[in-house]
VEXPAMI-504188 format. One line per 2 residues: number of its first residue (from 1); for each residue x, y, z of C-alpha. Coordinates in steps of 0.25 Angstrom, whole numbers. Layout:
NUM = X Y Z  ...
***
This chain:
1 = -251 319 68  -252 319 83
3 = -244 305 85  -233 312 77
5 = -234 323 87  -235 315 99
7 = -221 309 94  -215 323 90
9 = -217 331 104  -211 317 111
11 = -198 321 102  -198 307 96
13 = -197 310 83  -182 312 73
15 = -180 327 72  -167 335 65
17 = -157 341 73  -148 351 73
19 = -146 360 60  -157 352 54
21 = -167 358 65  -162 370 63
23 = -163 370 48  -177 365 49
25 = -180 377 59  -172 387 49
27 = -180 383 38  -194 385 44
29 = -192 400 46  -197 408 35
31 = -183 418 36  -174 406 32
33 = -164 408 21  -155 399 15
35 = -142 403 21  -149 401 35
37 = -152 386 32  -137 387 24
39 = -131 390 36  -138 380 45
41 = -134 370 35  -118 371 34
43 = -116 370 50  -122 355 46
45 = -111 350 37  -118 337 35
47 = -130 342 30  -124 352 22
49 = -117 340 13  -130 333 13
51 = -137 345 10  -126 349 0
53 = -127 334 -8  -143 335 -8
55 = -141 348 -16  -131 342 -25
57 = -137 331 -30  -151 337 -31
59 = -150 334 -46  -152 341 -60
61 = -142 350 -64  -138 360 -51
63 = -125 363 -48  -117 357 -35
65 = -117 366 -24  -110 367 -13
67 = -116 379 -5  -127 375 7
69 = -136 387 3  -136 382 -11
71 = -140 368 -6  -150 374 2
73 = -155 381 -11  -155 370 -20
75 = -162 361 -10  -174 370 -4
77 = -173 376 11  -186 366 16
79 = -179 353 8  -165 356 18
81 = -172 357 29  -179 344 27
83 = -165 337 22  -159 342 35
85 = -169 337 43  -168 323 37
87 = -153 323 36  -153 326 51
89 = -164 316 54  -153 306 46
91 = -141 311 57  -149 309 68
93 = -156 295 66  -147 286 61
95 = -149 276 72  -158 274 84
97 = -164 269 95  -175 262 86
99 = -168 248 85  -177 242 72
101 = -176 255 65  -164 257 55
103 = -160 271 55  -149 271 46
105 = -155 262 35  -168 270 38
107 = -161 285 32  -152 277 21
109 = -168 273 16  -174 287 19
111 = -161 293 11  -163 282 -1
113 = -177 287 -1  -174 303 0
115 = -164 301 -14  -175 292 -20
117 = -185 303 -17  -176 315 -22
119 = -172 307 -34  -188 305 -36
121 = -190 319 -35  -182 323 -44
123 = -189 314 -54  -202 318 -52
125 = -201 334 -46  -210 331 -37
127 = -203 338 -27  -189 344 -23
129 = -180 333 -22  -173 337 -9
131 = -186 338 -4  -189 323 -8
133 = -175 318 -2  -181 324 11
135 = -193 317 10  -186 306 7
137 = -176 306 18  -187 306 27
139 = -200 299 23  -197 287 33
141 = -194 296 43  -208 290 52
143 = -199 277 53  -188 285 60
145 = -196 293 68  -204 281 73
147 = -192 275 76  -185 286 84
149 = -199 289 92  -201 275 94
151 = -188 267 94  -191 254 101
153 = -207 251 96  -203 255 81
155 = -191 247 82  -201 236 85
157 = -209 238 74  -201 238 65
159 = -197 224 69  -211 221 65
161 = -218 219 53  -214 231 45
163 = -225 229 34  -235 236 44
165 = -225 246 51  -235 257 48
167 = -245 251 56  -237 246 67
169 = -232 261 68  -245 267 68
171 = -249 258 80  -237 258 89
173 = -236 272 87  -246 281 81
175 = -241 283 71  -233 277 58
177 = -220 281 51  -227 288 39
179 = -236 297 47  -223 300 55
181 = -216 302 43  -226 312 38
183 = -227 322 51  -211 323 51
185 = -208 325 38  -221 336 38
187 = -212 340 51  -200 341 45
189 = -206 351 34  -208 344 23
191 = -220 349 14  -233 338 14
193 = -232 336 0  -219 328 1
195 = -223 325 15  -237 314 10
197 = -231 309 0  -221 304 9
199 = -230 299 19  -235 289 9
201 = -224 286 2  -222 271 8
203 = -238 270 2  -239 280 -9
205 = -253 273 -13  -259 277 -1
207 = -256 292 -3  -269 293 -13
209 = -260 303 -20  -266 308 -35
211 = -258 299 -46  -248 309 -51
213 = -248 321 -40  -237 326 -33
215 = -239 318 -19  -241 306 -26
217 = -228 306 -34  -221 309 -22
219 = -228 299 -14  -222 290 -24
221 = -208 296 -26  -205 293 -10
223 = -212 280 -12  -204 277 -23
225 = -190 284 -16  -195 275 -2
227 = -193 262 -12  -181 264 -18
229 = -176 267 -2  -183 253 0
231 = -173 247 -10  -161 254 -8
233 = -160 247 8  -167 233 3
235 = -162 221 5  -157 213 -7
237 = -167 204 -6  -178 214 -8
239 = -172 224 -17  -176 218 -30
241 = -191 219 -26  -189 235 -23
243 = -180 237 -36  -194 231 -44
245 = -202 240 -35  -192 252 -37
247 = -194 251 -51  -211 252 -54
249 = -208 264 -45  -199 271 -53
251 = -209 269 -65  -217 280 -56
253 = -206 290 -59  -204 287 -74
255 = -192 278 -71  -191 266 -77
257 = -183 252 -70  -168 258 -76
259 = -172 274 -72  -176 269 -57
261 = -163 259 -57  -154 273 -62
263 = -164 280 -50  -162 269 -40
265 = -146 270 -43  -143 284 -42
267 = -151 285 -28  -142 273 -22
269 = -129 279 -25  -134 294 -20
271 = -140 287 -8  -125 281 -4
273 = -119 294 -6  -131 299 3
275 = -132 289 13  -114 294 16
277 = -118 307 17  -128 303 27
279 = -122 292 34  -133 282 31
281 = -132 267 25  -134 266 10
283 = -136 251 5  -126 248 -8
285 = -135 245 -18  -133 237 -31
287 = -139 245 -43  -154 245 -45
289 = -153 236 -58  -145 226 -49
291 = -155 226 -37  -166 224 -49
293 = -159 211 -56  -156 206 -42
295 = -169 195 -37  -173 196 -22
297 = -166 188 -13  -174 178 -4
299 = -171 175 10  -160 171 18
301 = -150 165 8  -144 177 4
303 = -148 186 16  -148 188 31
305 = -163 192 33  -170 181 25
307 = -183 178 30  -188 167 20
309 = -196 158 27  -195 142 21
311 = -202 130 25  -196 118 29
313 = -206 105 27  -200 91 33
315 = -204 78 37  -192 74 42
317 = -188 77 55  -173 76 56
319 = -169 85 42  -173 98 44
321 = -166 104 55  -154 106 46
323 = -162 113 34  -169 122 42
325 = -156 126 50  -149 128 38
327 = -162 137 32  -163 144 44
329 = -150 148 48  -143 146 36
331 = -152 154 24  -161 161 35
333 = -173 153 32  -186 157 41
335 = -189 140 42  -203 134 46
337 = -202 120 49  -216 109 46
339 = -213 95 49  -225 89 38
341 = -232 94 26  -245 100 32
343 = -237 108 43  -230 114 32
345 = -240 119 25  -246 126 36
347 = -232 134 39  -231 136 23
349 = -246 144 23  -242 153 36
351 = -225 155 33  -227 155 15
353 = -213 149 15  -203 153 3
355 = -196 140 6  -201 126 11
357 = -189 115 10  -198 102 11
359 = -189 90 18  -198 79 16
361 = -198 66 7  -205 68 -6
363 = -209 54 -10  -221 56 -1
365 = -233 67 -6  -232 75 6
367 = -221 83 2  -226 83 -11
369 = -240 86 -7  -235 98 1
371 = -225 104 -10  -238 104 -20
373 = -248 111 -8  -236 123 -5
375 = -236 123 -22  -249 124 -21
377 = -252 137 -13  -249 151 -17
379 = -237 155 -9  -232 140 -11
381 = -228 144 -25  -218 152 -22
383 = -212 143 -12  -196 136 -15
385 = -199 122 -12  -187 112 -7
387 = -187 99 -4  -177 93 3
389 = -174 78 4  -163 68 11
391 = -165 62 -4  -173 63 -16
393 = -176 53 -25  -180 57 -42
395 = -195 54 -40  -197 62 -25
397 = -190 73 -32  -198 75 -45
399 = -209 74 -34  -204 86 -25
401 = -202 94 -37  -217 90 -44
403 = -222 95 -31  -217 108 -33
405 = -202 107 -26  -192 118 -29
407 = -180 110 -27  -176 96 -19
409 = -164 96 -11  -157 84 -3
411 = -152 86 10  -140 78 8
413 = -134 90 -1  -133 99 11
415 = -134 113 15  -128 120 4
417 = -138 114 -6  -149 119 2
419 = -144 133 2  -144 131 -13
421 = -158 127 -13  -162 139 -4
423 = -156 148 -14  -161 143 -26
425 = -175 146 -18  -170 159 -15
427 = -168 162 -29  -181 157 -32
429 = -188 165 -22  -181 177 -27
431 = -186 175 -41  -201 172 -35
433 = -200 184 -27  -194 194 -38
435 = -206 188 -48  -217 192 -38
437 = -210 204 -36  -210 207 -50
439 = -222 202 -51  -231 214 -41
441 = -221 223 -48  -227 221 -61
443 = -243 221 -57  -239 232 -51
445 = -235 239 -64  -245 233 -71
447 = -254 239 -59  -248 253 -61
449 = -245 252 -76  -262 250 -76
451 = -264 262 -67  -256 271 -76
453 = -261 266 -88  -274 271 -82
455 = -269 283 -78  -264 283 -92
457 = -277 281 -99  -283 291 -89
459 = -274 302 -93  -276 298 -108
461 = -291 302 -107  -288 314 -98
463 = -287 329 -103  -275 333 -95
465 = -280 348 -91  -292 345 -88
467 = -292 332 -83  -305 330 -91
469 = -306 316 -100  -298 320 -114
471 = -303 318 -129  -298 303 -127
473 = -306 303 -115  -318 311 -121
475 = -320 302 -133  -320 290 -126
477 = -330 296 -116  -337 298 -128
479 = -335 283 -133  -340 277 -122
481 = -355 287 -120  -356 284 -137
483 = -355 269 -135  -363 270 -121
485 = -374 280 -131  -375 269 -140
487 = -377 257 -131  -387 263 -124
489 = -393 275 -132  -390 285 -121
491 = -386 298 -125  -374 304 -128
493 = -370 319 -129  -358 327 -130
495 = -352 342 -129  -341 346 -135
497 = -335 360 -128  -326 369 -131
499 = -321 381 -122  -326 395 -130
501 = -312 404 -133  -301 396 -126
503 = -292 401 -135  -293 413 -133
505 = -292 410 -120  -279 403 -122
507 = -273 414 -131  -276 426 -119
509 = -273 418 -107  -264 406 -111
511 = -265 392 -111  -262 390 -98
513 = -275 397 -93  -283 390 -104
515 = -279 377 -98  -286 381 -87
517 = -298 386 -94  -300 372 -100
519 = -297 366 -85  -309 375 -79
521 = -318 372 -91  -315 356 -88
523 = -317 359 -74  -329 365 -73
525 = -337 357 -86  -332 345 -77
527 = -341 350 -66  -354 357 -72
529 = -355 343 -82  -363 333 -80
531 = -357 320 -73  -361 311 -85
533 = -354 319 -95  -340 317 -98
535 = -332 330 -101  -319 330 -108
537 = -309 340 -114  -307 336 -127
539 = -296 345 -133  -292 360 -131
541 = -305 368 -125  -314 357 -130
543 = -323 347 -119  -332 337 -123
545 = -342 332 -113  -349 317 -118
547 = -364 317 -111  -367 304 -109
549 = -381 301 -109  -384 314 -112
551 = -394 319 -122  -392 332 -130
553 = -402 341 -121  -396 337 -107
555 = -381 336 -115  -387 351 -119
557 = -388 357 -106  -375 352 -99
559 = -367 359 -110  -372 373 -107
561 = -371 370 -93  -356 369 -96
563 = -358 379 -105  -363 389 -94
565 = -353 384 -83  -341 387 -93
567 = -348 400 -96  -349 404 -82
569 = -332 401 -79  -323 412 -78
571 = -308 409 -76  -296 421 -73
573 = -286 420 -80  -274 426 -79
575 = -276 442 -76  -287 439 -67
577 = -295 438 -80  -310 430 -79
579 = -310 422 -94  -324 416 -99
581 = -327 405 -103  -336 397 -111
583 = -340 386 -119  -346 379 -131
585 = -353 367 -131  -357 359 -141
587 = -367 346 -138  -369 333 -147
589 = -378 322 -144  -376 308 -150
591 = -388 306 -158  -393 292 -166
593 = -385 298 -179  -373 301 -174
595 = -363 292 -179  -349 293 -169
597 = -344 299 -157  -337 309 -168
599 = -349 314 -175  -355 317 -160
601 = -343 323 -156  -345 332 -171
603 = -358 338 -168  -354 342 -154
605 = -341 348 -160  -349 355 -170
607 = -359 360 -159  -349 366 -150
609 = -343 373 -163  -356 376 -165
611 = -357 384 -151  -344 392 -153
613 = -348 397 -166  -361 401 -160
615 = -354 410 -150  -347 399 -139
617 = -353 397 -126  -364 390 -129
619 = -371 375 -133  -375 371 -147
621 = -379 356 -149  -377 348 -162
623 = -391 340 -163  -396 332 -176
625 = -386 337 -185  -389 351 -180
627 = -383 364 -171  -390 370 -159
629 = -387 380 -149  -391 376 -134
631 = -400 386 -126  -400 384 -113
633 = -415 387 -106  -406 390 -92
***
């Protein structure tokens, strides 16, 4: 990556220091030992505690140590020297010259993520735990190297619009945090297995991984580990959104909404005890169940960075200088202001407001009129109508409220009755935005529940050793070229095969090499049959092949040319032995008698028995009622 490069030889980059250099120098020589990297390690006396902790709550049943070399041991030479780099990368890095960047909240995230991702690991055994806190520790390591390269144009950036941050990176400097990411965890040794999947991580769709391969369940577990980092620094008003979130991914590692809140749990209070031991902020979490049963909190009544924009409508000019003070200043409002109707609805399409306060006299149909437009559009139902009156009599009211008015409120009661109002909108924003939340959570399991049921139903039809259609898979193959034969006379034919001696095979060389037998058979009648066909395993050393459209002559000479292209296989088994192999084949045709799928399916059963009593390795045909041995003029 020759931006990456560029940015290295200018010595911009975050590098370790001191005995972690030297550790990562010791390590890459092939004549390292333990007690070289032992003795390294104790003349740092804060990374031998970290080092000493990581081993000891490494899980399962090991015994505490207290011994550097048997830390070292349980925790694998490449693993410590990517721990001591990141520890050391921790020490170094906890502020900077980067203003917008926040470096201690950026390692308490990256250390929420490396337990999340060494729990994860644990779950799946995927890979080495420690080797996955490592990963974790540092996956958002492009951030903080861009920042420390950087300092004054990212911390620009940043005060940007965050949701394009990769782009803006890539155009104001080449290159972007991921693909910075990549070349310095590569750098700092650790293997491209774990090193791709945590490039995509923050996208594991895009990773194109197979469903169910390694990469992509790692891909996955650091997306998963970054999510709960997400929650565990969120603000209030968010968390419940993430806890939601938190919980369809759990389901990807068998864990149901109690396991993740038991998952979520143990993580926080391990990530206090390590965020002491590494002098980095831990937020104080309430427990997982509680953050679930909490609803978001909306805007500026309960919090310092609200940034819910309201609307205020008036036709008079004298009232709404105190309103708009008391919203702004007061509850943190972002206030637009429109003097008539039609201005208002022009600010309403560009701003989407989640509140509009409507100060205006209801006995006339402008107000009225514009309440029913704003009810009228799509983001207008979501919006908390007030109106707001020097007085009110019965018939404006039931008029304000008709035309789709939350609430009415007389100035005359003051500002503490406004502030009410506002928070009875905020508990009503709260509950509309927990509904849509809950809302994309649930088409997003019905999305994926779909997809698996798929996979499911796949799988189901699916011979697991060869990956060939099974007998569910056969005979409803078979279903479908029957009912195709009978709507439109085409013809039908099938072969029924079965592998000659196998076991005898199984008996001399085990089953283990039998398995492979029937996978190279698979493999190789998938290639030399006709695309038209569709072969199945049916059971044991038993394929079936449904020819559709094919009459008994052509049907004929495709079975011997399998036939001949078994014959020709020869596999070494164990002992450098070559085993032969060969088939029998027996061939069916669905003739204008023949009365089911099970009485086609008979004759060509009774064809291939046929063919093995006659000797094996060779074709017989069931025709009319009769047997017949295939002769091949080739």
């Amino acid at each position: 990556m020759a931006r990456f490069d560029e940015i290295k030889l200018a010595g911009q980059l975050p590098s370790p220091k001191g005995v972690a250099l030297a550790i990562m120098n010791l390590c890459g020589r092939e004549d390292c030992t333990i007690e070289d990297v032992a003795r390294l390690v104790q003349t740092d006396p804060a990374l031998s505690g970290r080092l000493l902790r990581l081993a000891n709550s490494s899980g399962g049943t090991h015994r505490p140590v207290s011994a550097i070399n048997e830390a070292l041991l349980r925790i694998g030479m490449k693993a410590v020297a990517q721990l001591a780099m990141g520890f050391s990368l921790v020490d170094q890095f906890k502020d900077g010259p980067c203003k917008g960047f926040d470096y201690r909240n950026f390692w308490s995230r990256s250390l929420l993520m490396a337990l999340a991702s060494r729990e994860l690991g644990r779950l799946t055994r995927a890979a080495a735990p420690e080797d996955l806190f490592a990963c974790g520790l540092l996956a958002n390591i492009g951030s903080l190297a861009l920042a420390t390269a950087f300092p004054v144009e990212y911390s620009e950036l940043l005060e940007s619009d965050r949701s394009n941050l990769l782009a803006l990176e890539h155009e104001a400097f080449g290159i972007d945090q991921r693909q910075c990411a990549l070349a310095m965890i590569e750098e700092f040794g650790i293997p491209k297995a774990l090193a791709e999947p945590v490039f995509y991580h923050q996208s594991p769709d895009e990773s194109q991984f197979s469903e169910g391969s390694r990469p992509h369940t790692l891909t996955w577990l650091f997306h998963t580990a970054s999510h709960l980092a997400d929650l565990g620094i969120a603000a209030e008003k968010v968390r419940s959104q993430l806890v939601g979130s938190l919980i369809r991914l759990g389901g990807r590692f068998q864990m149901d909404a109690d396991g993740t809140a038991a998952f979520f749990d143990r993580i926080v209070e391990e990530w206090s005890d390590w965020a002491k031991l590494l002098d980095v902020p831990a937020t104080s979490l309430p427990s997982f169940e509680r953050m679930s049963e909490t609803p978001p909190v909306i805007g500026g009544a309960t919090g310092s960075d609200a940034t819910v924009p309201a609307l205020i409508v008036t036709s008079r000019n004298h009232s709404t200088f105190d309103v708009s003070t008391l919203l702004q200043s007061s509850l943190g409002y972002q206030i637009c202001l429109a003097g008539d109707f039609d201005e208002a609805l022009s600010i309403a399409v560009a701003v989407l407001p989640k509140i509009v306060i409507i100060d205006a006299d209801f006995s006339g149909a402008g107000a009225q009129d514009f309440c029913r437009k704003v009810r009228g559009a799509d983001w207008g139902r979501q919006v908390y109508l007030v109106a707001l009156s020097d007085q009110l009599d019965k018939e404006n009211f039931v008029a304000a409220l008709k035309s789709g008015v939350d609430t009415c409120l007389f100035k005359s009661l003051g500002e503490e009755a406004l502030r009410v109002a506002m928070d009875a909108g905020h508990r009503y924003l709260g509950l509309l935005d927990a509904w849509q939340n809950d809302r994309a959570q649930l088409k997003q399991i019905a999305s994926e529940l779909a997809v698996s049921n798929r996979k499911l139903e796949q799988v189901a039809r699916t011979d697991m050793l060869t990956g060939l259609p099974n007998r569910r898979g056969a005979m409803e193959a078979l279903a479908r070229a029957w009912s195709a034969s009978n709507r439109t006379g085409e013809a039908l034919s099938v072969m029924m095969i079965d592998v000659d001696w196998f076991k005898r095979v199984n008996d001399r060389y085990g089953h283990a090499f039998g398995d492979h037998v029937l996978k190279q058979v698979g493999i190789r009648l998938h290639k030399e049959g006709r695309r038209s066909d569709t072969l199945c395993r049916i059971g044991g050393e038993e394929f079936l092949v449904v020819c559709s459209g094919s009459d008994l002559p052509s049907a004929m000479k495709a079975a011997d040319r399998l036939r001949r292209a078994i014959e020709t296989m020869a596999l070494v088994a164990e002992g450098h032995e070559k085993v032969r192999l060969s088939i029998s084949v027996g061939v069916a045709q669905k003739e204008r008698d023949t009365a089911s799928i099970d009485v086609l399916l008979g004759e060509a059963d009774k064809a291939v028995y046929s063919a093995k009593h006659a000797g094996r390795n060779r074709v017989h045909i069931m025709a009319r009622g009769k047997l017949h041995q295939f002769v091949s003029n080739e």
